[in-house]
LOLOVEX-797651 format. One record per atom (N, C-alpha, C): atom name; residue number from 1; x, y, z. Coordinates in steps of 0.2 Angstrom, whole numbers, plus 5000, padded with zeros to 4 digits. Example, Ala and Ser with C-alpha at 12.3 -4.5 7.8 and 13.67 -1.06 7.14 Angstrom:
! residues 2
+------+-----+------+------+------+
| site | pos |    X |    Y |    Z |
+------+-----+------+------+------+
|    N |   1 | 5066 | 4972 | 5039 |
|   CA |   1 | 5062 | 4978 | 5039 |
|    C |   1 | 5066 | 4984 | 5039 |
|    N |   2 | 5064 | 4989 | 5035 |
|   CA |   2 | 5068 | 4995 | 5036 |
|    C |   2 | 5064 | 5000 | 5039 |
+------+-----+------+------+------+
END
This chain:
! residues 126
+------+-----+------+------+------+
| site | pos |    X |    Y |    Z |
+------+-----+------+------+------+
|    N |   1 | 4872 | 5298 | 4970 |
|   CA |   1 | 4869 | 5304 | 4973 |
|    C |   1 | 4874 | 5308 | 4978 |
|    N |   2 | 4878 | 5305 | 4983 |
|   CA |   2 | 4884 | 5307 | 4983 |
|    C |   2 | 4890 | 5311 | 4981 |
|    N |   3 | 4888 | 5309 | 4974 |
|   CA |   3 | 4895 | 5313 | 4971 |
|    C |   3 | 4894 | 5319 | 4971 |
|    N |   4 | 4887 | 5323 | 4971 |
|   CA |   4 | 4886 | 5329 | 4971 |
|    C |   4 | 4886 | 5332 | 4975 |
|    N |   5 | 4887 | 5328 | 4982 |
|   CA |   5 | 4888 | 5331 | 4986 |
|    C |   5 | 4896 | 5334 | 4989 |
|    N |   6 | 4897 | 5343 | 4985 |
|   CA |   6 | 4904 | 5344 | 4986 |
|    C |   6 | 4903 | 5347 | 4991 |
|    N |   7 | 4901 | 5350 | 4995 |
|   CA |   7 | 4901 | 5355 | 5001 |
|    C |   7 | 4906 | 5348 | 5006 |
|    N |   8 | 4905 | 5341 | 5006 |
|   CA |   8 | 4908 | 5338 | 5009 |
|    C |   8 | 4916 | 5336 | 5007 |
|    N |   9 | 4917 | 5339 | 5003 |
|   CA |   9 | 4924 | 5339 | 5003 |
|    C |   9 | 4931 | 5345 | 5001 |
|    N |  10 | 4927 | 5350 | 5002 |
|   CA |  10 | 4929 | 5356 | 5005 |
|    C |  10 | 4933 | 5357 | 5012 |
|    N |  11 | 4938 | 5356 | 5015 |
|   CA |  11 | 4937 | 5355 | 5021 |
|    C |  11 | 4936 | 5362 | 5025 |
|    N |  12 | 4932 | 5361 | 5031 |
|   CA |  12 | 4930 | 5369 | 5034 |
|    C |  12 | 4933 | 5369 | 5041 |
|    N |  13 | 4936 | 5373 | 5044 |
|   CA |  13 | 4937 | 5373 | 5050 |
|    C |  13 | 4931 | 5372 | 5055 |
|    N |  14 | 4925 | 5377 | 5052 |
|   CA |  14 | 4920 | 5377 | 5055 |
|    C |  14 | 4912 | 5376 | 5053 |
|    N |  15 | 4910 | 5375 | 5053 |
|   CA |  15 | 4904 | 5370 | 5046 |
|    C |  15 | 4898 | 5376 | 5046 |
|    N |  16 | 4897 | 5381 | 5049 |
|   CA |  16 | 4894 | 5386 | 5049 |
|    C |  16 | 4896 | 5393 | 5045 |
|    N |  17 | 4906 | 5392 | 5046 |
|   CA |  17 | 4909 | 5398 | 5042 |
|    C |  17 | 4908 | 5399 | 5035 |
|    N |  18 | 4904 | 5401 | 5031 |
|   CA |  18 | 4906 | 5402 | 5025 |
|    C |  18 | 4912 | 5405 | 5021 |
|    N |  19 | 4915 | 5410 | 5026 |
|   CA |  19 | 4921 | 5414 | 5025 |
|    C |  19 | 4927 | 5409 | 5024 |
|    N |  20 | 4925 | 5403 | 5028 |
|   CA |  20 | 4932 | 5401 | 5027 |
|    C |  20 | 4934 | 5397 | 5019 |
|    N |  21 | 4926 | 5396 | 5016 |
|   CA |  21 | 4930 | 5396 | 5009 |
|    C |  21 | 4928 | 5402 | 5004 |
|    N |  22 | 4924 | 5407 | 5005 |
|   CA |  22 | 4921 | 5410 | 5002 |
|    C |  22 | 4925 | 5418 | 5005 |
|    N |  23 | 4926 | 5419 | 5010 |
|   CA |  23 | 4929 | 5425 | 5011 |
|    C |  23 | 4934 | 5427 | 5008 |
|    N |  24 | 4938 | 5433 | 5011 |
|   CA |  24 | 4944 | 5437 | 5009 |
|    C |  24 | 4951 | 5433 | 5008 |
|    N |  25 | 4948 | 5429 | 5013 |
|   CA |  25 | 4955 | 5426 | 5014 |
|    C |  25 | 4954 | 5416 | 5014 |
|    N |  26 | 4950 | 5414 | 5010 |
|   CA |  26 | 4946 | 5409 | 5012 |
|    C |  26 | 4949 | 5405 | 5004 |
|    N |  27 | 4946 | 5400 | 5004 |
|   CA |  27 | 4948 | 5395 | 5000 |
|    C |  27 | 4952 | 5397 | 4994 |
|    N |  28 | 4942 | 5400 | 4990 |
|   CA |  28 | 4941 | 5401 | 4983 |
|    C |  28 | 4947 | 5407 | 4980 |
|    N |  29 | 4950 | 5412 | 4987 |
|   CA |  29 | 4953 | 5419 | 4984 |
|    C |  29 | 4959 | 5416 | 4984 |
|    N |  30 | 4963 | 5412 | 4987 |
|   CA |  30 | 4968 | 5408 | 4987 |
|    C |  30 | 4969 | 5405 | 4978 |
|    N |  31 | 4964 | 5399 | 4978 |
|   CA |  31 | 4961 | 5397 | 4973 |
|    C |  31 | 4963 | 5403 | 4966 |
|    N |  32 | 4963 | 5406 | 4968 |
|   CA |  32 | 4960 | 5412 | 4963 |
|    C |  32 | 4965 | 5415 | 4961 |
|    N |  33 | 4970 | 5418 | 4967 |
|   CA |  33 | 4976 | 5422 | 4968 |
|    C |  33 | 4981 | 5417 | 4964 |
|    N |  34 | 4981 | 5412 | 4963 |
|   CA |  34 | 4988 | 5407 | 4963 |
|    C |  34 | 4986 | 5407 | 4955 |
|    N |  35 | 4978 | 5403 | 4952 |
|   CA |  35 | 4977 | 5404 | 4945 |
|    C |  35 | 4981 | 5410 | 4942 |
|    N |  36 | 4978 | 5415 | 4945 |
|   CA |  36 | 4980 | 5423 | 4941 |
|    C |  36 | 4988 | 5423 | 4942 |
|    N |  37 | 4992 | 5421 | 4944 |
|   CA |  37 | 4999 | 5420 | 4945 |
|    C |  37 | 5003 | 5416 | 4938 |
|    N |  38 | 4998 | 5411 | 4936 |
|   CA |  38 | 5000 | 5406 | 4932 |
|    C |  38 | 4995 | 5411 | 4927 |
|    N |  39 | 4992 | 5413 | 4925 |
|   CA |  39 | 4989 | 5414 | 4919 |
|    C |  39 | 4993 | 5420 | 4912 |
|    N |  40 | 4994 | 5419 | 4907 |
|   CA |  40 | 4996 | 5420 | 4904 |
|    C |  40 | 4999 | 5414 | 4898 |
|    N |  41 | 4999 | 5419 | 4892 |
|   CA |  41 | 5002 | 5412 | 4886 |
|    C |  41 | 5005 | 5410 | 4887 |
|    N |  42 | 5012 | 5412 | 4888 |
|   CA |  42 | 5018 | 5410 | 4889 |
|    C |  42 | 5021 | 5407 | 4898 |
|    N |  43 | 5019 | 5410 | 4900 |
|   CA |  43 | 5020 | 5409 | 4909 |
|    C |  43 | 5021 | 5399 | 4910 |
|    N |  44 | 5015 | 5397 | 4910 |
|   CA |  44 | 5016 | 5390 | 4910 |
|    C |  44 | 5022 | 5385 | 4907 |
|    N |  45 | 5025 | 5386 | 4899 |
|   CA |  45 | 5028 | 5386 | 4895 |
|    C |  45 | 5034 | 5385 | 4902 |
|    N |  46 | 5035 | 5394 | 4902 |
|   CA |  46 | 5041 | 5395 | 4905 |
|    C |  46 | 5044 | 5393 | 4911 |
|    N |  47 | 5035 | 5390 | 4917 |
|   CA |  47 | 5038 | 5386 | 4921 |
|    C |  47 | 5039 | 5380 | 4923 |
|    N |  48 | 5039 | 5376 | 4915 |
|   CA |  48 | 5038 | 5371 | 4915 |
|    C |  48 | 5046 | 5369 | 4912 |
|    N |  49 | 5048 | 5372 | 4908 |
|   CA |  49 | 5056 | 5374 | 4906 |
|    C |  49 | 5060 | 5376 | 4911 |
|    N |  50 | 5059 | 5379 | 4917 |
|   CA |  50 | 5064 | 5380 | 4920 |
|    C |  50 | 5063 | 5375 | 4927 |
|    N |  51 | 5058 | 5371 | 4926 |
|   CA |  51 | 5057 | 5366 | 4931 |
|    C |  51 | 5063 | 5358 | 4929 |
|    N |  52 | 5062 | 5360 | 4921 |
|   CA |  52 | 5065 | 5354 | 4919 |
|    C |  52 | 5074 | 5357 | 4919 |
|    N |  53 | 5077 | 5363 | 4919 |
|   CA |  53 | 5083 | 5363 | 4920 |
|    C |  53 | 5082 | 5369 | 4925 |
|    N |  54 | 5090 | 5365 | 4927 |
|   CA |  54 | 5092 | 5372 | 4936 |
|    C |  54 | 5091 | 5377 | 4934 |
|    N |  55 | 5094 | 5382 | 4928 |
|   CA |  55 | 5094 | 5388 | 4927 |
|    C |  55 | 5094 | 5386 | 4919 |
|    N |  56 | 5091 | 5394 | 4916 |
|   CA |  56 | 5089 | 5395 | 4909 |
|    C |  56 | 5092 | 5402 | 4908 |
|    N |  57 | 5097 | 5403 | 4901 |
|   CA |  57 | 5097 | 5411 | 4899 |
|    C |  57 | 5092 | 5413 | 4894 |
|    N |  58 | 5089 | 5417 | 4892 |
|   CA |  58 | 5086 | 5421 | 4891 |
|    C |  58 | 5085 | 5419 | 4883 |
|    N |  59 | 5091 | 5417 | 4880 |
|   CA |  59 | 5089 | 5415 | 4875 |
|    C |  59 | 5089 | 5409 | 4873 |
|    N |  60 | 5089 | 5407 | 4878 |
|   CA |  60 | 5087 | 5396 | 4876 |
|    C |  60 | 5081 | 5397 | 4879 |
|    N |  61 | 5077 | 5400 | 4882 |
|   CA |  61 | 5070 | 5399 | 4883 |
|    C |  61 | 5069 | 5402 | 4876 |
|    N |  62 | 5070 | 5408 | 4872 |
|   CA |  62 | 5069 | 5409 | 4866 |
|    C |  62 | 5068 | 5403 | 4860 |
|    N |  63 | 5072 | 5400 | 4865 |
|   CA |  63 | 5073 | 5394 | 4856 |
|    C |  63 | 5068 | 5389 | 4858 |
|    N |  64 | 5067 | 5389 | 4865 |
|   CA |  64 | 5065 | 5381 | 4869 |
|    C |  64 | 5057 | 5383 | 4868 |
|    N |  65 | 5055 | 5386 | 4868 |
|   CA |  65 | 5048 | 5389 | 4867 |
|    C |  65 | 5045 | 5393 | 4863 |
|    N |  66 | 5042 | 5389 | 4856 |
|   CA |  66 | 5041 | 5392 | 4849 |
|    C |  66 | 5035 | 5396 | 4849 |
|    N |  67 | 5036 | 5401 | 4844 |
|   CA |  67 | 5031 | 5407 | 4845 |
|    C |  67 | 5032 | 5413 | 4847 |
|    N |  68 | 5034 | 5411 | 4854 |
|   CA |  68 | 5036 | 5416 | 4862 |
|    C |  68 | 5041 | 5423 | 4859 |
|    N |  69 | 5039 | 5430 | 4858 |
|   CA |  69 | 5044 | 5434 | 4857 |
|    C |  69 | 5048 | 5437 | 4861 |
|    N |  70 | 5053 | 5441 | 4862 |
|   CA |  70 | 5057 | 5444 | 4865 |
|    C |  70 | 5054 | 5448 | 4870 |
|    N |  71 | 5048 | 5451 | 4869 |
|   CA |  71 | 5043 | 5455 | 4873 |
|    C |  71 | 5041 | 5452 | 4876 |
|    N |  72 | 5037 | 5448 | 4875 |
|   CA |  72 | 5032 | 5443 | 4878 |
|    C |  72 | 5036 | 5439 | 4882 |
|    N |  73 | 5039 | 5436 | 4882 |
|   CA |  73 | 5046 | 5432 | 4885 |
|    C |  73 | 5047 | 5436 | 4892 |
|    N |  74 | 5050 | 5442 | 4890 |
|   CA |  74 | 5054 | 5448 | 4894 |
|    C |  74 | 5046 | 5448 | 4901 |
|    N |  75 | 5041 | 5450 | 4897 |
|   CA |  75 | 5035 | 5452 | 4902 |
|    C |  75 | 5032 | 5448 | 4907 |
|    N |  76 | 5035 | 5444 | 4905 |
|   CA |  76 | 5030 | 5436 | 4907 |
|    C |  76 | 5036 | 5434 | 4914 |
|    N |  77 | 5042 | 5434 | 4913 |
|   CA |  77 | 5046 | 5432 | 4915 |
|    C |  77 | 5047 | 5438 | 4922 |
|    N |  78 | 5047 | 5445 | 4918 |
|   CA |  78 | 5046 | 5451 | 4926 |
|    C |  78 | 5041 | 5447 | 4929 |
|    N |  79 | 5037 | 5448 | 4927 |
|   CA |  79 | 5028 | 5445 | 4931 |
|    C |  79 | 5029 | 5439 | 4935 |
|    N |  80 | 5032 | 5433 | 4933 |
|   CA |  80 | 5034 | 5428 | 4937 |
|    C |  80 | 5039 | 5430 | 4941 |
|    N |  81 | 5046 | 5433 | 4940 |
|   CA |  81 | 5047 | 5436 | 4946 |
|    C |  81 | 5044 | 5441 | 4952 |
|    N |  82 | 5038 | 5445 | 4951 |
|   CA |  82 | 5039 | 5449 | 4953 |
|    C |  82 | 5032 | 5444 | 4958 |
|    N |  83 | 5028 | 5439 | 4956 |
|   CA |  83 | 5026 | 5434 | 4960 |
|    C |  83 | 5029 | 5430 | 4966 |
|    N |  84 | 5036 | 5429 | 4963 |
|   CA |  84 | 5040 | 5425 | 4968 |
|    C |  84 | 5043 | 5421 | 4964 |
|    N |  85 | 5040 | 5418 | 4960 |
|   CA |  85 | 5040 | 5409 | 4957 |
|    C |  85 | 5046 | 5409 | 4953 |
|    N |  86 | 5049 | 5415 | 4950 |
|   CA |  86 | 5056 | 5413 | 4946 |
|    C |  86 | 5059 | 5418 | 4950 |
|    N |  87 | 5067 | 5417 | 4950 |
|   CA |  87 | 5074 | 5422 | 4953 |
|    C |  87 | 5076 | 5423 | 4948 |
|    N |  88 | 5079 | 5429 | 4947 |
|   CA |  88 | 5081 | 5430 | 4942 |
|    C |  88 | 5091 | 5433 | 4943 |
|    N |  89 | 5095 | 5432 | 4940 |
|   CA |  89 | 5102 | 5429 | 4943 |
|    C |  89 | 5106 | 5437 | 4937 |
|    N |  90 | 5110 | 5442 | 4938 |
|   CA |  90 | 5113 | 5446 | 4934 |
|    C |  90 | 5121 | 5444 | 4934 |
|    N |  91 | 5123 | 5442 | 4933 |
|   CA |  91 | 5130 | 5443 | 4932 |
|    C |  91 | 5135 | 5451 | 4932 |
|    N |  92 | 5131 | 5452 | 4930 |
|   CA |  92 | 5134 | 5459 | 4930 |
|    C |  92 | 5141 | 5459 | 4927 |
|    N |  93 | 5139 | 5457 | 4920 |
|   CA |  93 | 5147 | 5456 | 4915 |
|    C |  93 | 5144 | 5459 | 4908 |
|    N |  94 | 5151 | 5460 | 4904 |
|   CA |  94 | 5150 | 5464 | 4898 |
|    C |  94 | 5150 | 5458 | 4893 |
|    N |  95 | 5146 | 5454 | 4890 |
|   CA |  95 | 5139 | 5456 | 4887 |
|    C |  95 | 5137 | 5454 | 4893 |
|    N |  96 | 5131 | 5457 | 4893 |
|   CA |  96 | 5128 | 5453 | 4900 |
|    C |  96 | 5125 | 5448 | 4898 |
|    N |  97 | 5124 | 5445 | 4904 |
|   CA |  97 | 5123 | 5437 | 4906 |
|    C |  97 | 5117 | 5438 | 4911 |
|    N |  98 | 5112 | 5435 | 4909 |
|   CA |  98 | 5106 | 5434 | 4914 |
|    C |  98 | 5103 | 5428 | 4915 |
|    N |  99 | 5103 | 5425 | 4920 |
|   CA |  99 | 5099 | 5419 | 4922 |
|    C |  99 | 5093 | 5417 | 4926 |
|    N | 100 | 5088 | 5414 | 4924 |
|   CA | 100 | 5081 | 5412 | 4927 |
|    C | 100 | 5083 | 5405 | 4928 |
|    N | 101 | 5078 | 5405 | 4936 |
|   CA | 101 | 5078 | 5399 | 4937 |
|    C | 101 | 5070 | 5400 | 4943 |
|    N | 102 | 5069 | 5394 | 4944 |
|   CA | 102 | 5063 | 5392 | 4948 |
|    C | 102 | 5065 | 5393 | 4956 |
|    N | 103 | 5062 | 5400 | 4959 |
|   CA | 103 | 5061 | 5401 | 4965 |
|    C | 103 | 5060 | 5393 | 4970 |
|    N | 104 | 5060 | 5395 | 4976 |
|   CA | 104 | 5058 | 5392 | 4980 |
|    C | 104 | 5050 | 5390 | 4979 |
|    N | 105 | 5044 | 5395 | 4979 |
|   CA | 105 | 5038 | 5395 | 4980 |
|    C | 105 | 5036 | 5392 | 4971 |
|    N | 106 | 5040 | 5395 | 4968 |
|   CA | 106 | 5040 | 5393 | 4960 |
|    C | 106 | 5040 | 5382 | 4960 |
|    N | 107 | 5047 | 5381 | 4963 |
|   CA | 107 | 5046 | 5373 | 4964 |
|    C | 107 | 5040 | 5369 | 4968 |
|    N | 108 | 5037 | 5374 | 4974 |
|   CA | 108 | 5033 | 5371 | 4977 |
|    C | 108 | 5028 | 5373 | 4973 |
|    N | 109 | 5025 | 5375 | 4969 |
|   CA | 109 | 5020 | 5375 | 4965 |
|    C | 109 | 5020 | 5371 | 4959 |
|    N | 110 | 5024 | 5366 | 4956 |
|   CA | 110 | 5026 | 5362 | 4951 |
|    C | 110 | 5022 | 5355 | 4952 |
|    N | 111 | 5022 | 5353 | 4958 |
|   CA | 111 | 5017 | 5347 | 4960 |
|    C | 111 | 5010 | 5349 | 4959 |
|    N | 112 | 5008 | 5355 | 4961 |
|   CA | 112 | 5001 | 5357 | 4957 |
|    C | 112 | 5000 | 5358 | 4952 |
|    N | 113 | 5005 | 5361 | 4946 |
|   CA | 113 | 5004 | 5361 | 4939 |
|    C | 113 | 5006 | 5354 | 4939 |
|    N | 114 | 5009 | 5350 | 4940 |
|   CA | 114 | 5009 | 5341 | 4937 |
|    C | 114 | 5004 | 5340 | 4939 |
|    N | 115 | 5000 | 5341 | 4946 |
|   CA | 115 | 4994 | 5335 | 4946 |
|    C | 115 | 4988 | 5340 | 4942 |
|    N | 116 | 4987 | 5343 | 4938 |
|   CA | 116 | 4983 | 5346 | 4935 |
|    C | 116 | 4984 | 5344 | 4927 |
|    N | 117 | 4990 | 5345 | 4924 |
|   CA | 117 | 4991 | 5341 | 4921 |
|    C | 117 | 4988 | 5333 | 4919 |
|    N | 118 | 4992 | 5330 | 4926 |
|   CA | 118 | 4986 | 5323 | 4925 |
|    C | 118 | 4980 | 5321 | 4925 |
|    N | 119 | 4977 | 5325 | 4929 |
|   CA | 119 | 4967 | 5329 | 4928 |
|    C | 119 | 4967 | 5330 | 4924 |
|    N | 120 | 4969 | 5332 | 4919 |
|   CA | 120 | 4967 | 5333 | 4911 |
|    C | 120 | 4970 | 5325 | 4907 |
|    N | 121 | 4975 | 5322 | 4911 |
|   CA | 121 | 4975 | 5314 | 4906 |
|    C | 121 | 4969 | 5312 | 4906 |
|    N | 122 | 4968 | 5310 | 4914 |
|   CA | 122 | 4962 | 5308 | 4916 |
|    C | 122 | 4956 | 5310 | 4914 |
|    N | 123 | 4955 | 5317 | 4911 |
|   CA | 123 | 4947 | 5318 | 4910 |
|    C | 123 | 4948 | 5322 | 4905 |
|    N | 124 | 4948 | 5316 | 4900 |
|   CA | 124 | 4950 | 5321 | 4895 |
|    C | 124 | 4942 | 5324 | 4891 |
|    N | 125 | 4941 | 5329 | 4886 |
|   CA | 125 | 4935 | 5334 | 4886 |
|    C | 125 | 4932 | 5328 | 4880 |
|    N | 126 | 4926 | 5327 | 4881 |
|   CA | 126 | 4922 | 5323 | 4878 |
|    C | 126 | 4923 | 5324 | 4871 |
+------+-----+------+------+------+
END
């Protein structure tokens, strides 16, 4: 009986505020913000390859992640920079030379895709 009880493991600062999980700035928009940061086909792929090396160029994530084209690659990879999660590194040489790797907020969010990842070992769909 218990188990259904989730309102008890939400923590709330105030047991009255509903804001603090449900307002603008509250749990679920948090919750919500981060998903929408990670959503996309390719995105995940990408930060999971640049989690597992320091830095990637452009076309070894090409090779490293089958399907994914040039476009879709290029879009996914603005989008993660432009969230924070990847740096992206120009050389500024002829040919040029461009390099991705995992922002600072990009690394700190990797222990939330792995333990999400194990949530799906653990439970997995009937």
């Amino acid at each position: 009986m218990n188990e259904a009880i989730t309102y008890l493991k939400v923590p709330m600062e105030l047991e009255d505020d509903r804001n603090v999980c449900l307002g603008p700035d509250g749990s679920v928009a948090h919750v919500t913000r981060t998903l929408n940061m990670v959503e996309g086909r390719w995105k995940l792929p990408i930060l999971f390859r640049l989690f597992e090396s320091a830095s990637m160029r452009t076309s070894r994530l090409l090779r490293d992640i089958p399907g994914v084209s040039q476009k879709m690659l290029t879009q996914h990879l603005r989008e993660l920079e432009d969230d924070g999660l990847v740096r992206r590194h120009d050389y500024e040489e002829q040919p040029p030379r461009v390099e991705y790797e995992l922002a600072a907020s990009g690394r700190d969010l990797m222990p939330v895709l792995t333990a999400m990842r194990d949530f799906s070992r653990r439970h997995p769909r009937g």
